[in-house]
MMTF fields as JSON, N, C-alpha, C and O atoms, coordinates in Angstrom:
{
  "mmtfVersion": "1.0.0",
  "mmtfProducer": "UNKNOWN",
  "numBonds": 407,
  "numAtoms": 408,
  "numGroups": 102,
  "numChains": 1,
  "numModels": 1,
  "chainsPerModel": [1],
  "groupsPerChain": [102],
  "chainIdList": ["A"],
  "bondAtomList": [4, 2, 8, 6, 12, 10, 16, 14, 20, 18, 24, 22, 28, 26, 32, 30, 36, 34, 40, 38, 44, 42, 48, 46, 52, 50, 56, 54, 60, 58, 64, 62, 68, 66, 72, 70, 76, 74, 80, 78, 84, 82, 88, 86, 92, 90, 96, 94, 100, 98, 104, 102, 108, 106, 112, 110, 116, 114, 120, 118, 124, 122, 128, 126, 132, 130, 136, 134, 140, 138, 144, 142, 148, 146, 152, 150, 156, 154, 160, 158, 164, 162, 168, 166, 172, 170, 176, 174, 180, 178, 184, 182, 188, 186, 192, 190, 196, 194, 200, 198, 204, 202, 208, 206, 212, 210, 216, 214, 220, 218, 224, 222, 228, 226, 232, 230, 236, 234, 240, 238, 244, 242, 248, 246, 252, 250, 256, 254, 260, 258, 264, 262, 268, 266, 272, 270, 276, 274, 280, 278, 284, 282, 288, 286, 292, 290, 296, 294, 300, 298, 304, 302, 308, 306, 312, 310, 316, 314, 320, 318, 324, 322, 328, 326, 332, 330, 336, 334, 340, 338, 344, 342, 348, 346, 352, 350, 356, 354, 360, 358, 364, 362, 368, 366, 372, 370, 376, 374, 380, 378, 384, 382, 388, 386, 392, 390, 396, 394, 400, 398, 404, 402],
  "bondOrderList": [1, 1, 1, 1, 1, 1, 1, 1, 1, 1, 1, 1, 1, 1, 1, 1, 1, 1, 1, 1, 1, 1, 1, 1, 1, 1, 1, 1, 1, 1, 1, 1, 1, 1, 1, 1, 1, 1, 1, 1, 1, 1, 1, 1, 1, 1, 1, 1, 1, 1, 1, 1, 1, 1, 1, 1, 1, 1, 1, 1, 1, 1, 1, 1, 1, 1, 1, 1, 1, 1, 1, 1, 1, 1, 1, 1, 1, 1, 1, 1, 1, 1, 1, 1, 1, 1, 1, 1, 1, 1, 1, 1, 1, 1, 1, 1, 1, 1, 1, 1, 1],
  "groupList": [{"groupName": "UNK", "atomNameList": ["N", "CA", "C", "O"], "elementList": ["N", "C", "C", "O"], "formalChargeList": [0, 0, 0, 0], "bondAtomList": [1, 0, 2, 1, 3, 2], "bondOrderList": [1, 1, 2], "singleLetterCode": "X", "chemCompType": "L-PEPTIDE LINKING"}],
  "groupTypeList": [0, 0, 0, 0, 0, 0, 0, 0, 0, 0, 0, 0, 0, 0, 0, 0, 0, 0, 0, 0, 0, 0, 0, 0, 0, 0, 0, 0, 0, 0, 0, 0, 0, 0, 0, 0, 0, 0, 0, 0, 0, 0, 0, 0, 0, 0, 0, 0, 0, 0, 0, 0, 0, 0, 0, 0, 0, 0, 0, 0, 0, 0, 0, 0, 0, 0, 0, 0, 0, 0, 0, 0, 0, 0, 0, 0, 0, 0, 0, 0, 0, 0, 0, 0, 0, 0, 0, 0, 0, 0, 0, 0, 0, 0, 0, 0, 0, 0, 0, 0, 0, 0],
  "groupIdList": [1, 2, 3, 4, 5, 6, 7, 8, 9, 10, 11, 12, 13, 14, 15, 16, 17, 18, 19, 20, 21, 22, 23, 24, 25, 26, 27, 28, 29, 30, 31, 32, 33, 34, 35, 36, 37, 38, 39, 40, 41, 42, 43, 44, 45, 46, 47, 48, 49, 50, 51, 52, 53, 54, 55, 56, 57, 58, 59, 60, 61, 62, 63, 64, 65, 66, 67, 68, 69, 70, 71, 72, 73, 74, 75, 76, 77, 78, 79, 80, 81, 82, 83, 84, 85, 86, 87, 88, 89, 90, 91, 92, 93, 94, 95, 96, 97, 98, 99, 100, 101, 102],
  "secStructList": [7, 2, 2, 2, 2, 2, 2, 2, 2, 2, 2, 2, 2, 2, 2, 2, 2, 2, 2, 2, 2, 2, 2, 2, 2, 2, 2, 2, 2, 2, 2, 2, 2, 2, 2, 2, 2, 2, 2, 2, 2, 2, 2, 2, 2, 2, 2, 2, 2, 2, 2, 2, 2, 6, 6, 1, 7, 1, 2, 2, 2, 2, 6, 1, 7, 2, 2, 2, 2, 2, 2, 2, 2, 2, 2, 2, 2, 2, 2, 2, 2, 2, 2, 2, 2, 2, 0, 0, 0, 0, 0, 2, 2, 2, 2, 2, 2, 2, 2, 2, 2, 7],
  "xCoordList": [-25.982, -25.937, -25.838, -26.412, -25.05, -25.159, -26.009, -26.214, -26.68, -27.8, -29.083, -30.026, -29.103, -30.218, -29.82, -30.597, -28.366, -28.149, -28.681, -29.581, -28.305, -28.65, -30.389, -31.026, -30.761, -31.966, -32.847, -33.783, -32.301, -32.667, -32.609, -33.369, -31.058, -30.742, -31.511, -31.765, -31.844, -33.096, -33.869, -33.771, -34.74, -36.137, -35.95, -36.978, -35.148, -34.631, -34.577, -35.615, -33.976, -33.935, -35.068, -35.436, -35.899, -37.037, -38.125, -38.742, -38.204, -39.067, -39.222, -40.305, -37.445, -36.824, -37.764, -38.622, -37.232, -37.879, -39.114, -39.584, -39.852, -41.662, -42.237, -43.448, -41.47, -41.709, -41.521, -42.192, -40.32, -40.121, -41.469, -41.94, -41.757, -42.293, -43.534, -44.343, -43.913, -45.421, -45.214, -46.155, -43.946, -44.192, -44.009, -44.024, -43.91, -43.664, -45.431, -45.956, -45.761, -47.003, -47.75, -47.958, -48.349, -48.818, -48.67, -49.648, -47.624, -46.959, -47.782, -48.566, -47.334, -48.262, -49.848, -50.568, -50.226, -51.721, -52.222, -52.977, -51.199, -51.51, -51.611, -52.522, -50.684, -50.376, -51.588, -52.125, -52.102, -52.986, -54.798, -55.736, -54.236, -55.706, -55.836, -56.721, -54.614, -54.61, -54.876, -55.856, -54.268, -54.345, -55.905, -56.419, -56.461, -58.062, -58.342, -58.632, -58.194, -59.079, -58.47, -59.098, -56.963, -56.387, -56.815, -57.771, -56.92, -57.434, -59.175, -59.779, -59.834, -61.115, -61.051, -61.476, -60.591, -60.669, -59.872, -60.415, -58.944, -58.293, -59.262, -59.327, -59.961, -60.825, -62.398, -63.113, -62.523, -63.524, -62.941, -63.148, -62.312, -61.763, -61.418, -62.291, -60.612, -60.785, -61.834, -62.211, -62.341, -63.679, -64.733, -65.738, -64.487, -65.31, -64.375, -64.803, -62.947, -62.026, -62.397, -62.402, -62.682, -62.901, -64.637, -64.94, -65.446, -66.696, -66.534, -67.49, -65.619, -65.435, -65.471, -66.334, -63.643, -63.713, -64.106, -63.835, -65.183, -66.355, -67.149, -68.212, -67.198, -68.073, -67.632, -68.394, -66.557, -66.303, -65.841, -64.835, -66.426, -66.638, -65.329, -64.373, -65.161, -64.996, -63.494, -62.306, -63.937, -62.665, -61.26, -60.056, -62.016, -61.142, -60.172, -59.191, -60.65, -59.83, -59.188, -57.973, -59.461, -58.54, -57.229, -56.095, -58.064, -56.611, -55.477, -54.566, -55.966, -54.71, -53.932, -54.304, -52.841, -52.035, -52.777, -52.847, -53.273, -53.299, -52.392, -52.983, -50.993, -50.089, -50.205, -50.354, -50.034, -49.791, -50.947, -50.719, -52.018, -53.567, -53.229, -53.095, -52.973, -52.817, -51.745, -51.783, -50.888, -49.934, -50.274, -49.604, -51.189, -51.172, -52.19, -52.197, -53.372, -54.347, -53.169, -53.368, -52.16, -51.49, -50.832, -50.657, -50.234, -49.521, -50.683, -50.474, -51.871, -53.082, -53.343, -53.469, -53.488, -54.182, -52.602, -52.834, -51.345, -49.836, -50.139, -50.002, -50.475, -50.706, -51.563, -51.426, -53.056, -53.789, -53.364, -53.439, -52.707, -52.032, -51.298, -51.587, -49.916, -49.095, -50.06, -49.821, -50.863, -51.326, -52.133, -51.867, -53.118, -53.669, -52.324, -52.164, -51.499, -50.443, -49.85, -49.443, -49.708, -48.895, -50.322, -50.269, -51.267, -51.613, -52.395, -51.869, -52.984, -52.67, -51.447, -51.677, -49.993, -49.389, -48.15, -47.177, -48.005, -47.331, -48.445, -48.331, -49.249, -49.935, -50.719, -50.463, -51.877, -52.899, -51.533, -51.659, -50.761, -50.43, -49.467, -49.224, -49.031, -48.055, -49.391, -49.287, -50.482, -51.076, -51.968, -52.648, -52.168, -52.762, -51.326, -51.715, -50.474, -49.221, -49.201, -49.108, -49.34, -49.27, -50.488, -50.252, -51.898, -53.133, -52.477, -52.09, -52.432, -52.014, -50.996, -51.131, -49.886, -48.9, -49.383, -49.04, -50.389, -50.749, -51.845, -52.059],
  "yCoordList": [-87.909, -87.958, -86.552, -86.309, -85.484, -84.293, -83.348, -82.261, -84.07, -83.231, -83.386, -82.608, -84.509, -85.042, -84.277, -83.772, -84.268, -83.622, -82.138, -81.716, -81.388, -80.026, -80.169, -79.7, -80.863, -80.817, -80.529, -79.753, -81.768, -82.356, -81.185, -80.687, -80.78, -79.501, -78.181, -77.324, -78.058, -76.935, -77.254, -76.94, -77.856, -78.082, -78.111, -77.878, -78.284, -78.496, -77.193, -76.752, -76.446, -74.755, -74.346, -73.497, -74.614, -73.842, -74.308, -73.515, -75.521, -75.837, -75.464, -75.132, -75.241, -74.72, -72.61, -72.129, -72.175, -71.063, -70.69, -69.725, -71.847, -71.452, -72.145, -72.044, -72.801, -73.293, -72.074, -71.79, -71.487, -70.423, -68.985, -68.165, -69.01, -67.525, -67.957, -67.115, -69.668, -69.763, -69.897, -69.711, -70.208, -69.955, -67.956, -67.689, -67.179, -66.566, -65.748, -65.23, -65.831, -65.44, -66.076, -65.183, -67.229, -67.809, -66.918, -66.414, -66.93, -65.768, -64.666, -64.252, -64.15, -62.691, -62.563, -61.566, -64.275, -64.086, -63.878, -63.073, -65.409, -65.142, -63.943, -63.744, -63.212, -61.935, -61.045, -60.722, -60.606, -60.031, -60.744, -60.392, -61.729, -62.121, -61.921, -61.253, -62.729, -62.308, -60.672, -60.329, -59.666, -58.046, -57.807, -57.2, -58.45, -57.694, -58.004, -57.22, -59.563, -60.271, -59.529, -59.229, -59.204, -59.093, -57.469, -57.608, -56.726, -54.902, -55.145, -54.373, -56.013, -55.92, -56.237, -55.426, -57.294, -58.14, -56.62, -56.652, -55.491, -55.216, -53.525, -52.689, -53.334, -52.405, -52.399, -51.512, -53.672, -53.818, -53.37, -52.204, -54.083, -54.041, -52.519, -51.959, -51.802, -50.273, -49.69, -49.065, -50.0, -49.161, -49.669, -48.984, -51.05, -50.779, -49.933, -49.451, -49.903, -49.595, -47.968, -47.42, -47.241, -46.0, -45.648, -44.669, -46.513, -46.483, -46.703, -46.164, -47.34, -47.536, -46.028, -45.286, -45.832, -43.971, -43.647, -42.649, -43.12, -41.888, -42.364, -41.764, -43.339, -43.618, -43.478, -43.779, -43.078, -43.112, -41.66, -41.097, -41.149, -40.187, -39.085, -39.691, -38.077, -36.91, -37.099, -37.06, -37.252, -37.186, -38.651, -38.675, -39.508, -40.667, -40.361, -41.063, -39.078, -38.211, -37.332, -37.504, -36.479, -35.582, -36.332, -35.948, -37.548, -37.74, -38.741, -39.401, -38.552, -39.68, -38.879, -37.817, -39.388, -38.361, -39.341, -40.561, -38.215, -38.172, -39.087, -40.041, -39.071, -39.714, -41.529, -42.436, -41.393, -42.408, -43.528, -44.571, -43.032, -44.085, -44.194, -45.395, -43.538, -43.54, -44.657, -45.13, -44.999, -45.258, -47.115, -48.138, -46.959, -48.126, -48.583, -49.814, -47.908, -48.44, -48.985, -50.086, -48.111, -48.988, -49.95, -50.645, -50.447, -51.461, -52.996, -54.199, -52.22, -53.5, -53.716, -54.94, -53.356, -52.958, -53.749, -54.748, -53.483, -54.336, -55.759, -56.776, -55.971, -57.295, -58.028, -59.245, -57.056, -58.354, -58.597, -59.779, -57.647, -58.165, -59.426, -60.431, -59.4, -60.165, -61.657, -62.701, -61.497, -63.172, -63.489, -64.512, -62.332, -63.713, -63.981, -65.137, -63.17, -63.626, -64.904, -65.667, -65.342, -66.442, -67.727, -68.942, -67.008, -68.203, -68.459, -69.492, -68.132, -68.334, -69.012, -70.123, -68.459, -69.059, -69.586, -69.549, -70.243, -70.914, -72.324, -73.533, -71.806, -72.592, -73.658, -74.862, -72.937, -73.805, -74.676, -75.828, -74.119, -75.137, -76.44, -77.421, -76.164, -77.16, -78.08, -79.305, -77.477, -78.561, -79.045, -80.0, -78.677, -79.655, -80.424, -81.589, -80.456, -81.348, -82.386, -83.56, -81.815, -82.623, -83.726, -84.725, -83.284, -84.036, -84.871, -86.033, -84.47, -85.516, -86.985, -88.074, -86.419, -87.008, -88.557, -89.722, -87.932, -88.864, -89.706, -90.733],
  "zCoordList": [-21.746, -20.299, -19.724, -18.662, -20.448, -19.749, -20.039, -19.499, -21.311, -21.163, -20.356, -20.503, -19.414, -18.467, -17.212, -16.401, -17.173, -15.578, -15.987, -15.261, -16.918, -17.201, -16.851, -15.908, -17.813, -17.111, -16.509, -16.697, -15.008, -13.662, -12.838, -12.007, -13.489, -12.475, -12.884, -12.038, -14.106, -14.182, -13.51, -12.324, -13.87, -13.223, -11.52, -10.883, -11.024, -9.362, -9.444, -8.952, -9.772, -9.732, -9.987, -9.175, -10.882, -11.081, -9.883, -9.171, -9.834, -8.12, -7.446, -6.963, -6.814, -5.739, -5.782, -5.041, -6.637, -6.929, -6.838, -6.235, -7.736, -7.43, -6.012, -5.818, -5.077, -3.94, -2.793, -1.801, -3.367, -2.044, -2.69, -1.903, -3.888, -4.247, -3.765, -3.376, -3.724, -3.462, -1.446, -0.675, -1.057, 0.385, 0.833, 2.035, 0.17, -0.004, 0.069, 1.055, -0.747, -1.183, -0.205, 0.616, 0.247, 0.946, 2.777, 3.327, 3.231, 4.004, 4.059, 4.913, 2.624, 2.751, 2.674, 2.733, 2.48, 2.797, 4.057, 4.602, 4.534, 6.1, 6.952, 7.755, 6.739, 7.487, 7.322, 8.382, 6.261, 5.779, 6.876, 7.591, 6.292, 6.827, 8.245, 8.782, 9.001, 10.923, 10.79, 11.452, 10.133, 10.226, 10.546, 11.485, 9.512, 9.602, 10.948, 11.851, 10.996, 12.613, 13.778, 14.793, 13.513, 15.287, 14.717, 15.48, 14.392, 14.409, 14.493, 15.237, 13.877, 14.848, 16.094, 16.917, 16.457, 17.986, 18.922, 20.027, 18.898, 19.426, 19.192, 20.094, 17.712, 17.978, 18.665, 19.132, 18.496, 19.777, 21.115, 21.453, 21.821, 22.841, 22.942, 23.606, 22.587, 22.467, 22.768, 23.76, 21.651, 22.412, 23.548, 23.74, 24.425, 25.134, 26.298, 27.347, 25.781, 26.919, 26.928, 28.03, 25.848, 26.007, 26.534, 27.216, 26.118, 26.552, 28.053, 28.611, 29.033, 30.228, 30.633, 31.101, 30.103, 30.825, 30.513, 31.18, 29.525, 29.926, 30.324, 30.166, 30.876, 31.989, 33.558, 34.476, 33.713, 34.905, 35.755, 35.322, 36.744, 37.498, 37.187, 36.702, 37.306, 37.008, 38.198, 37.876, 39.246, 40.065, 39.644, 39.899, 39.047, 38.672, 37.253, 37.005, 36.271, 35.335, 36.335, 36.238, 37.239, 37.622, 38.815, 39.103, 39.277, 40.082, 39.388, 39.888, 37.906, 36.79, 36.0, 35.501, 35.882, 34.443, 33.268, 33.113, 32.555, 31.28, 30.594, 30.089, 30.411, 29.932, 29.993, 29.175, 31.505, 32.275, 31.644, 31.031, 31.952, 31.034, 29.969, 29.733, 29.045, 27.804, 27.335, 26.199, 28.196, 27.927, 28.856, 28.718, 29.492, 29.791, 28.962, 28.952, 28.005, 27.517, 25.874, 25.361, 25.354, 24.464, 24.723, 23.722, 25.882, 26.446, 26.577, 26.423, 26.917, 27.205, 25.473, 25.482, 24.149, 23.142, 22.559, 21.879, 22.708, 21.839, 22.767, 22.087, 24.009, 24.695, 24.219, 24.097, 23.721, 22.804, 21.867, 21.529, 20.969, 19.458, 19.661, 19.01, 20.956, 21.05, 21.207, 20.599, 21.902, 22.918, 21.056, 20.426, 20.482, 19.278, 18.42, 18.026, 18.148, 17.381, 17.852, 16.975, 19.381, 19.76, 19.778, 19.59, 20.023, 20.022, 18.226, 17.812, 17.574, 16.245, 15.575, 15.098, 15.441, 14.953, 15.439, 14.686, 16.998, 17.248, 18.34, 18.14, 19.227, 20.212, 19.388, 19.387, 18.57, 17.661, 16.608, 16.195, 16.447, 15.493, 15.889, 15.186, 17.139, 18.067, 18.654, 18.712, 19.025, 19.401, 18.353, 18.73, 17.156, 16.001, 15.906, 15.82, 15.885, 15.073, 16.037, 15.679, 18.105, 18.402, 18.92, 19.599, 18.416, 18.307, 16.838, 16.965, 16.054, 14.916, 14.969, 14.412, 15.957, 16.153, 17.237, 17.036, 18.525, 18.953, 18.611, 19.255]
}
């Protein structure tokens, strides 16, 4: 008899273990894979954002700080990261669970 609980209770430990290393791994696929998509989707967008200003008139650089653009073109460029991140892995997946559910 105690050698069944020894066992039970291995194999429950070892599960337990290759369940978290494979959620684990699985994790680090995900991450990887959104990286490539959200740095294209956000280097597109870059550059048409820089293809904009040099396109735009000579007096519209001198009456801006330097800083100031710069600083709003990284704020627009962390905003697209943020919105595919939320909607990737919280929006799409609340509403597949809740298309499933109904």
């Amino acid at each position: 008899m105690g050698g069944t609980a020894v066992t039970i209770a291995g194999s429950m430990i070892l599960a337990y273990g290759a369940t978290r290393i494979g959620a684990t791994v699985f994790q680090e696929l995900r991450n990887a894979i959104f990286a490539t998509v959200a740095q294209k989707a956000i280097r597109k967008v870059a550059c048409n954002v820089f293809d904009h200003l040099l396109r735009l008139d000579l007096s519209f650089h001198l009456s801006k700080q330097t800083g100031g653009l710069t600083r709003a073109i990284d704020r627009g460029t962390k905003g697209i990261s943020f919105l595919l991140t939320s909607m990737l892995f919280h929006i799409l997946p609340i509403g597949l669970e809740i298309s499933m559910v109904c």
